[in-house]
N, C-alpha and C positions, 0 to 999 in steps of 0.2 A: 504494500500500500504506500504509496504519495500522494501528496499535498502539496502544491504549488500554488499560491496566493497572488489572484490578482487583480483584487480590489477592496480598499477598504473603505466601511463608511463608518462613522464615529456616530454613536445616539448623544454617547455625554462622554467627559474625560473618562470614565471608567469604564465602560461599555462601547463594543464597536459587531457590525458584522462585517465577518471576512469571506468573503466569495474567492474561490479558484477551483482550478482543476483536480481533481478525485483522479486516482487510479485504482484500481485495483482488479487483479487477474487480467493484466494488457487494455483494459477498458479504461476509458476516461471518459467523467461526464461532470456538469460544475458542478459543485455543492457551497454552499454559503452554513458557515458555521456563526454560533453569537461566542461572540467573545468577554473574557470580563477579568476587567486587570485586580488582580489579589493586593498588591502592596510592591513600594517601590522603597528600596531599602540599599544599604552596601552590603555585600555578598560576608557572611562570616571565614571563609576562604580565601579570595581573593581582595576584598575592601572593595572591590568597583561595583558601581552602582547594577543592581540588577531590578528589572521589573517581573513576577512576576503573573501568571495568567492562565486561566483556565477558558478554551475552547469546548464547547460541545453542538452536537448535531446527530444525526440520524439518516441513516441511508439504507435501502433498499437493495438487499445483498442477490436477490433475482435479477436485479438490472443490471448486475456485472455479472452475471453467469453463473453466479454461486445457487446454484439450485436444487441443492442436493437437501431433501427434507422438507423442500419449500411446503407441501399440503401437511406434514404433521405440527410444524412450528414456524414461529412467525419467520417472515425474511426481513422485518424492519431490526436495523443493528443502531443502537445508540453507540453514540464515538464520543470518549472523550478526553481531549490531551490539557495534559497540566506541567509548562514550564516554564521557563525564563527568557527573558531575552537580555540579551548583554550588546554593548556598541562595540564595532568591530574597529578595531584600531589599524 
């Protein structure tokens, strides 16, 4: 699975949704996840500032082909990533 982001709209400074491209099993199709920034702090590691954020969303794991068991259980797959973002020097 990938994710490649390529568009963002912002609701408020904490909340945003991010639109890009989905892969998974050679398919790609958009998916727009809601975003939502947790706390913007310095890294207890490194000292530099890190933000960070939780994305979630939900996808339709028949639309990429994954269709194995599709009639006994659902094919809707809830996603959800939780990391940081650091500025790249």
């Amino acid at each position: 699975m990938t994710f490649k982001s390529t568009q963002v709209k912002f609701i408020n400074p904490q909340q945003a949704k991010v639109t890009g491209d989905f892969t998974l099993l050679g398919q790609t199709k958009p998916l727009t996840l809601d975003v939502t920034l947790n706390k913007i702090d310095n890294s207890p590691l490194t000292k530099e500032p890190v933000a960070g954020f939780r994305a979630t969303g939900t996808i339709d794991r028949a639309a990429y082909g994954m269709t194995a068991y599709a009639s006994g259980i659902t094919t809707n797959v809830p996603i959800q990533i939780d990391g940081e973002l650091v500025e790249k020097k």
